[in-house]
C-alpha positions in Angstrom: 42.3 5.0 -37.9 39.9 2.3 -39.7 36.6 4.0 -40.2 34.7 1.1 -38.0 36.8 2.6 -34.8 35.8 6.3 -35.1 32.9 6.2 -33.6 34.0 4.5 -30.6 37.0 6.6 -30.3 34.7 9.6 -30.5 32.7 8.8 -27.9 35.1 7.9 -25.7 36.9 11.3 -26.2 33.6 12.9 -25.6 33.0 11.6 -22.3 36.8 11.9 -21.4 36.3 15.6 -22.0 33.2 15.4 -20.4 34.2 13.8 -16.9 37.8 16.6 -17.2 36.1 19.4 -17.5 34.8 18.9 -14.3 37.8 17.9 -12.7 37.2 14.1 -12.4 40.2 11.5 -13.6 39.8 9.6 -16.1 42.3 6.5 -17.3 42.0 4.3 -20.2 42.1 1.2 -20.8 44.0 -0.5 -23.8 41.3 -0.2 -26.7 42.6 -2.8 -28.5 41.2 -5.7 -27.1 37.4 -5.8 -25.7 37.8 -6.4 -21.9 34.1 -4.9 -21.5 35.4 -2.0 -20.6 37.6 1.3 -21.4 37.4 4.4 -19.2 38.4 4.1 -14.9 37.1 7.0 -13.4 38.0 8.3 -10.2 35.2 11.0 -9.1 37.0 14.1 -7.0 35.0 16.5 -4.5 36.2 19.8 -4.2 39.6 19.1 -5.9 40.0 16.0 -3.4 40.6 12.7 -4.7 37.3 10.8 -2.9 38.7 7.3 -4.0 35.6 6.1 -5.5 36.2 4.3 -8.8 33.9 3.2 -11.6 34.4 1.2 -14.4 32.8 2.4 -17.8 31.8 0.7 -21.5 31.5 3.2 -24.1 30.0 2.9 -27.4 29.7 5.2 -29.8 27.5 5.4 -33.4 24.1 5.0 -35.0 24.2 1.1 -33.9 23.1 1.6 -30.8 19.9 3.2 -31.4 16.3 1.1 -30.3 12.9 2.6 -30.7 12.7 3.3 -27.1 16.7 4.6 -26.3 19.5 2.5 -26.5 20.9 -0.8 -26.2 24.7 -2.1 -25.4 25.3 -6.1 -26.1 26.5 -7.7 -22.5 27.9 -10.6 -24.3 30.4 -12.2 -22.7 30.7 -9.5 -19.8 27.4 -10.7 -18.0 29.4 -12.1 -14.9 32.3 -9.3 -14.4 30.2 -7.1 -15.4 27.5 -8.5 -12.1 30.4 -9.8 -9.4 33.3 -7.4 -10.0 35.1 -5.5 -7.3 33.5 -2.4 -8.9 30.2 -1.9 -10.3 30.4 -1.2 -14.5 28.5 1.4 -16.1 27.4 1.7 -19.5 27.3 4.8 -21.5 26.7 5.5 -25.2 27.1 8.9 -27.9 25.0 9.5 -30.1 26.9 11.2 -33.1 23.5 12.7 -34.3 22.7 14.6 -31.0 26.5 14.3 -29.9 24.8 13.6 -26.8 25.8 11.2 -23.9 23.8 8.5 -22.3 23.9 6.4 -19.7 23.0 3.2 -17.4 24.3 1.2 -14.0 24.9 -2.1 -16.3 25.7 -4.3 -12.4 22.5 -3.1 -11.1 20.1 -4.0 -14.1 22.3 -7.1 -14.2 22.0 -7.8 -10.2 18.1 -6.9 -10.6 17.5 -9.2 -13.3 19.2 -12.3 -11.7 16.9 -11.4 -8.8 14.0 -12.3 -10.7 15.3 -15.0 -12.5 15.6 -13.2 -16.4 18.7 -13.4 -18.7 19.7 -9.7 -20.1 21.1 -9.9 -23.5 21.9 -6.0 -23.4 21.5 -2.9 -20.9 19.5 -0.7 -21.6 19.6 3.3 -21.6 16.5 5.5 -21.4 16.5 8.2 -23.5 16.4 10.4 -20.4 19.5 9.3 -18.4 21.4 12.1 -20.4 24.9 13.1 -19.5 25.9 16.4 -20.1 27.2 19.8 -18.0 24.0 19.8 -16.4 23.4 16.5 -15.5 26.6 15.7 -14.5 26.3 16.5 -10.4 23.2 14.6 -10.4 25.3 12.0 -12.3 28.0 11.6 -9.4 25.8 11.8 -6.5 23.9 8.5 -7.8 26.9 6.6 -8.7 28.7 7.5 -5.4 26.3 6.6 -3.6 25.9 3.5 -5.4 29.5 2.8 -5.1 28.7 3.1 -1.0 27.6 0.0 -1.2 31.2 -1.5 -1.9 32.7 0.4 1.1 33.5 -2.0 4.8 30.5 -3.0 6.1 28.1 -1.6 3.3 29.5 -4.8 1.3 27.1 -7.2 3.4 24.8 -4.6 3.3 24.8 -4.4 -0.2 24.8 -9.0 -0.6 21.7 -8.5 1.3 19.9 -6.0 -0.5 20.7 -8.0 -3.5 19.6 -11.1 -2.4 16.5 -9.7 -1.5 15.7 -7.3 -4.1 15.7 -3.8 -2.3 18.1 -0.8 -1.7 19.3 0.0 1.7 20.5 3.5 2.5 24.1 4.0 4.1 22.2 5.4 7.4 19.6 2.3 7.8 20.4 0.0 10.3 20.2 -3.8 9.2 20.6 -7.0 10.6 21.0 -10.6 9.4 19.8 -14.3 10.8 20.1 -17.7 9.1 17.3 -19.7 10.6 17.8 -23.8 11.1 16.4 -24.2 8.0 18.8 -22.2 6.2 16.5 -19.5 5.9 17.1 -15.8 5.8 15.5 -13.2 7.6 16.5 -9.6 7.2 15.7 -7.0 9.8 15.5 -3.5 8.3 14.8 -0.1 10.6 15.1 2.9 8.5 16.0 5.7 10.8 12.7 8.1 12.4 10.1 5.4 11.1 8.5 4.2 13.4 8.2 1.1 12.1 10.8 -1.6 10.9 10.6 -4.3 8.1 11.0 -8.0 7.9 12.3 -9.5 4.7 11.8 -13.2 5.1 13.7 -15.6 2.1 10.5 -18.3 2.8 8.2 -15.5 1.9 9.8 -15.1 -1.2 10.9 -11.6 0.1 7.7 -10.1 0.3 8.0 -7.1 3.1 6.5 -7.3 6.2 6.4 -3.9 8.2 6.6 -4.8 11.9 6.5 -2.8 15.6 7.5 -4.3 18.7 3.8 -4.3 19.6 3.7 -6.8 16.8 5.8 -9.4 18.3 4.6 -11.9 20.8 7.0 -14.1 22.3 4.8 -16.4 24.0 2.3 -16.6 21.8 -1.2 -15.2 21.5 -3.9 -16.0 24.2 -6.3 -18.4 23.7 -3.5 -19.0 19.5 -1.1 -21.3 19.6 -0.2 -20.3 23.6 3.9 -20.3 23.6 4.2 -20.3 20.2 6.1 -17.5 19.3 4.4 -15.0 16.4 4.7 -11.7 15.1 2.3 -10.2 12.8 0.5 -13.2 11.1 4.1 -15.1 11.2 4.9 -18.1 13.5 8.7 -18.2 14.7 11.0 -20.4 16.1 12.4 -19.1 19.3 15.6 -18.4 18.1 14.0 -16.2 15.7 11.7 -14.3 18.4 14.6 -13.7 20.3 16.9 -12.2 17.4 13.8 -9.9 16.8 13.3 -8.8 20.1 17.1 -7.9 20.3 16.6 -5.9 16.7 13.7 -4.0 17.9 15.6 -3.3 21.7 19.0 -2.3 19.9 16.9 0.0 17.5 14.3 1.4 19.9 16.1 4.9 19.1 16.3 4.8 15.9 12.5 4.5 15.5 12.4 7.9 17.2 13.2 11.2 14.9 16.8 13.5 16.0 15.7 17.0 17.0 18.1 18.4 14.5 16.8 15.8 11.5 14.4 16.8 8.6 11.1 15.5 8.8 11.6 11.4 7.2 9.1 11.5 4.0 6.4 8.6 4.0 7.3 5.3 2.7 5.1 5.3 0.2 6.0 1.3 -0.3 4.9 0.7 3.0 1.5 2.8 2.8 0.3 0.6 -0.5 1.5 -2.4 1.2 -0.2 -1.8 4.4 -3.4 -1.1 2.7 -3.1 -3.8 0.3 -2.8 -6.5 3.7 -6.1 -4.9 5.2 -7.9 -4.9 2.1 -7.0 -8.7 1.7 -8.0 -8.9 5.2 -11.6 -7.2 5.0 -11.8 -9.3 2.1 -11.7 -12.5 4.1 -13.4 -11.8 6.9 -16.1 -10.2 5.7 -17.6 -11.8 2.3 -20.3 -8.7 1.9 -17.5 -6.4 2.2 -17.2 -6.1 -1.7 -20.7 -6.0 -3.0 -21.5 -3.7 -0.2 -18.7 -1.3 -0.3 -20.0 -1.2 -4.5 -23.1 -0.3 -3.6 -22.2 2.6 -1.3 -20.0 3.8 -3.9 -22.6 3.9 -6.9 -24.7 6.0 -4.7 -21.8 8.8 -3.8 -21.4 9.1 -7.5 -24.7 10.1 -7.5 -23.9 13.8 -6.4 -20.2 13.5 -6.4 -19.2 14.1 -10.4 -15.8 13.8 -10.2 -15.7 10.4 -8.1 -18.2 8.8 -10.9 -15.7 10.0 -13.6 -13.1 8.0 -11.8 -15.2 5.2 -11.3 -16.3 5.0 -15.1 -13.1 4.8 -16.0 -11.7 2.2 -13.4 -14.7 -0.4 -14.5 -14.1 0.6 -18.5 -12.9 -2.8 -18.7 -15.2 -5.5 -18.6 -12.5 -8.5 -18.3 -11.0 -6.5 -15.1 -14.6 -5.6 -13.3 -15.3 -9.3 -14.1 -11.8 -10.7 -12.4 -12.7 -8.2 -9.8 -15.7 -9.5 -8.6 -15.1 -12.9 -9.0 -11.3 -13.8 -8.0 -9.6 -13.8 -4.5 -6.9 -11.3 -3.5 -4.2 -13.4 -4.7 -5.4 -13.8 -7.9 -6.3 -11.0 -9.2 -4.2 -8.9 -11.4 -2.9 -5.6 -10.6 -5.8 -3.7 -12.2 -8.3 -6.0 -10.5 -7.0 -5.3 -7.4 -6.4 -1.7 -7.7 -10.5 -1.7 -8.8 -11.3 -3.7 -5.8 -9.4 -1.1 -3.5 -11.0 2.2 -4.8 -14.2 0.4 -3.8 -13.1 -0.8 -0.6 -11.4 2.4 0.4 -12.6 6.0 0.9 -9.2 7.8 2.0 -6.0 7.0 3.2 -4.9 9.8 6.4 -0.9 9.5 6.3 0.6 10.5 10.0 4.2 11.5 10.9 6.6 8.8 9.6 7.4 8.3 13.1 4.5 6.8 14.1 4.1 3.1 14.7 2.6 1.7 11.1 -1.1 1.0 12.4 -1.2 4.9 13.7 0.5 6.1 10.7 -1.8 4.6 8.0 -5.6 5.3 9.1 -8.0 3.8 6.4 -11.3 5.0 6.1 -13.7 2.2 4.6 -16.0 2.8 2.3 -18.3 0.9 4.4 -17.7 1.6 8.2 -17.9 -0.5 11.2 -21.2 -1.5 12.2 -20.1 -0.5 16.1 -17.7 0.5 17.8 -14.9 -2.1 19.4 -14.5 -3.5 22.9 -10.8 -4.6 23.3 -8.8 -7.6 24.8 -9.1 -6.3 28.0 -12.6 -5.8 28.6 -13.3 -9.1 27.8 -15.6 -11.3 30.5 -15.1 -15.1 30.2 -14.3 -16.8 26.9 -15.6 -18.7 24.0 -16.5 -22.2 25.0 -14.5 -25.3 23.0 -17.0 -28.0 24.8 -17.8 -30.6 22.1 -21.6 -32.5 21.8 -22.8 -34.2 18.7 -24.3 -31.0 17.2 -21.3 -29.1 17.6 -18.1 -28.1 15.7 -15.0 -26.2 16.4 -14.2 -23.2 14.3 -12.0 -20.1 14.1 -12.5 -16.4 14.9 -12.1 -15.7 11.2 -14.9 -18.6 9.8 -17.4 -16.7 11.8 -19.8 -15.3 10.0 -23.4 -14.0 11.0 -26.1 -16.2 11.9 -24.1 -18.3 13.6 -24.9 -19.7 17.1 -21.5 -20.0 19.2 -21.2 -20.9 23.1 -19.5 -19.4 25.6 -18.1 -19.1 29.2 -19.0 -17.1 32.1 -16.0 -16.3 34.7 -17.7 -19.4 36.8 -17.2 -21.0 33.7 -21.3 -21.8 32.9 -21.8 -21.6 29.2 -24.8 -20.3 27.7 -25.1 -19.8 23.6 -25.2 -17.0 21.5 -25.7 -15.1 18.3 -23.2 -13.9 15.8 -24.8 -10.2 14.5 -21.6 -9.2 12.6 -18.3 -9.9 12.5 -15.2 -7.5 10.8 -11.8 -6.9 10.5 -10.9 -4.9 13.7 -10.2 -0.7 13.4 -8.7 -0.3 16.7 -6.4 -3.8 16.4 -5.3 -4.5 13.2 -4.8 -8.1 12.5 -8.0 -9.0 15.0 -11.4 -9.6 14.2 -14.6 -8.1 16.2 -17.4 -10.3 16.5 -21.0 -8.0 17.5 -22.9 -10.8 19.9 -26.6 -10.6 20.3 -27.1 -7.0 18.9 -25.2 -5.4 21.6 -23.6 -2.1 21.6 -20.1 -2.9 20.9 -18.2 -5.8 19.4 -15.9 -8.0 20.9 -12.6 -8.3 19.4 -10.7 -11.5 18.8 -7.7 -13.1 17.3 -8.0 -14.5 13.9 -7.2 -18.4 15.3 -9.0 -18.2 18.7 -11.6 -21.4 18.8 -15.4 -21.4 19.1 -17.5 -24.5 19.8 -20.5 -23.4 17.0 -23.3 -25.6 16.5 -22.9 -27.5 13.1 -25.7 -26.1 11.2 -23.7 -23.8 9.3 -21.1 -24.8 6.4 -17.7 -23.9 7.8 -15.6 -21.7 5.4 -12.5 -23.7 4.2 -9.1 -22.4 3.9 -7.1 -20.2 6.3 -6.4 -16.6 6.9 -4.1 -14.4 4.6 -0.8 -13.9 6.2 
């Protein structure tokens, strides 16, 4: 044998003897010419043939060594390697260590097209080692990778490419291509008590939804018969499709008796407090500087929060970004700086709780008052027009202002914006405190106000 093919002939013995030894079937595939790859494997259970199949690349030598693990060339195996029947896995030996190692070459190939990046080579972390003891471990993640490519899992799978996440064989998912050629993606992970929406105009960004979210006539007093859910205006089509995704899953939201408790999507916790952060942001522009100030004097007698604090605002380029950039803007450190301010705790309820009861937030800063909701509402904001008047927003409210509004009979009569903030007891409303009363009023973001036009309206619109 020429000396440049023993160490690729060595390594593929060495897995070979690897993958028998614990009873799994291995075939080869012609080593003389480079077809990108050169061990089938058919995993068994038991000593049963389970019929899932993987394809493998082996290299073998000194080579494949990088500073940080290992590296295997995709060359011109990119698209078999992506869109084959069966997903390719890459796996090198090391002749120093003799040891094994290993990567899913489709999914870091599927996960790069995803965000738009060319891979030149897979790489392998120094940790994914193969051996007798990792082996079981091994199996399980490739099987259940390999699920994916099983009936209905395919389309499962398509989707969960397309938009950049990983559904689980037991999650229920559903599918709708809007007129624009648009793709939503209903997801329910069963006992969560929440569902997600994966929307191909939102660049996939997740949105966690509850039937309590979805209005199908609209809002009162926003966009009345507009359908909307969260901050999201449908087409009817598409509030119907939901509706029929949240009646066909209303079960699955609940937990079985004989199920193990469903761990906390952590995902959905940082996105859901990322959202109401944005939101406080917004709607209340002393939110920040206030929340800072309450903090500096906690770390007045609380030691370990000031150690955390110096060493979140150690970097002068992030506190600056922080204090001077919107939400969007700001980098991931800016906005994880803005958050310890903002927030004081996160409680975490049963993942079968409907998301705005599962995540509590406690604010750094709390409510001025207590909340009135939708129903105990008594008349409505007036929208009558004179020459000293303009028509505004819930959300451009901001104290000071002087706003009109209707009795039941419907006589108007002005008054006084105290405070205004991003509603506890309704997420995604805002509570306006009138005339230094006892409680606050609670409104959604786009319901109008006639307010007299002394004031500079703020420009731009909500986030959603």
């Amino acid at each position: 044998m020429p000396d440049a093919r023993r160490p690729s002939r060595a390594a593929v013995n060495a897995l070979r003897t690897l993958l028998e030894r614990h009873n799994h079937i291995v075939q080869e595939v012609d080593g003389q010419n480079d077809f990108g790859e050169d061990q089938h494997v058919t995993f068994t259970e038991d000593g049963e043939v389970t019929g899932d199949l993987v394809k493998i690349q082996v290299k073998g030598g000194r080579s494949w060594r990088r500073a940080d693990g290992y590296a295997v060339p995709i060359g011109d195996h990119g698209s078999t390697w992506a869109d084959g029947n069966l997903p390719v896995l890459c796996v090198v030996h090391d002749p120093d260590t003799d040891g094994l190692y290993w990567a899913n070459a489709t999914k870091q190939l599927l996960s790069a097209r995803r965000n738009g990046e060319v891979l030149n080579a897979i790489t392998i972390s120094p940790d994914q080692k193969l051996d007798d003891e990792s082996i079981a471990d091994f199996v399980a993640e490739v099987r259940r990778y390999l699920s994916r490519y099983r009936g209905s899992r395919i389309i499962q799978a398509r989707l969960g490419e397309k938009a950049g996440v990983e559904f689980s064989p037991s999650d229920i998912v559903r599918h709708h291509v809007n007129v624009y050629g648009e793709d939503l993606i209903f997801w329910q992970r069963r006992g969560e008590g929440f569902a997600t929406l994966l929307h191909s105009d939102l660049d996939w960004q997740p949105v966690h939804i509850g039937p309590e979210h979805l209005h199908p006539d609209g809002r009162s007093g926003v966009f009345s018969g507009v359908p909307i859910v969260a901050d999201i205006i449908l087409h009817m089509a598409e509030a119907q499709w939901l509706a029929a995704c949240f009646d066909a899953t209303e079960r699955a939201r609940k937990p079985a008796v004989d199920d193990p408790p469903l761990r906390t999507n952590i995902d959905a916790r940082d996105n859901y407090v990322a959202k109401r952060v944005e939101r406080r942001l917004w709607i209340q522009l002393d939110a920040l500087p206030r929340s800072i100030q309450a903090l500096h004097a906690e770390t007045a007698t609380d030691h370990d929060l000031a150690a955390i604090a110096a060493e979140l605002e150690s970097d002068a380029e992030v506190c600056a970004e922080a204090l001077s950039r919107t939400w969007p803007e700001m980098s991931d450190k800016a906005r994880r700086l803005v958050t310890f301010y903002l927030v004081k705790d996160v409680h975490v309820g049963s993942a079968a709780l409907p998301i705005d009861e599962q995540f509590r937030i406690v604010w750094r800063c709390p409510r001025p008052t207590a909340e009135y909701g939708f129903g105990a509402r008594i008349g409505q904001p007036s929208t009558r027009m004179s020459s000293n008047r303009e028509i505004v927003r819930a959300f451009q409210l901001k104290p000071g202002d002087r706003i009109y509004w209707l009795s039941r009979h419907g006589n108007e009569r002005g008054r006084d914006v105290s405070a205004i903030w991003d509603s506890e007891d309704t997420p995604g409303a805002v509570c306006v405190l009138f005339d230094r009363l006892t409680l606050g009023d609670t409104f959604w973001l786009g319901e109008l106000f006639a307010r007299k036009a002394s004031a500079k309206p703020r420009s731009g619109a909500p986030p959603v």
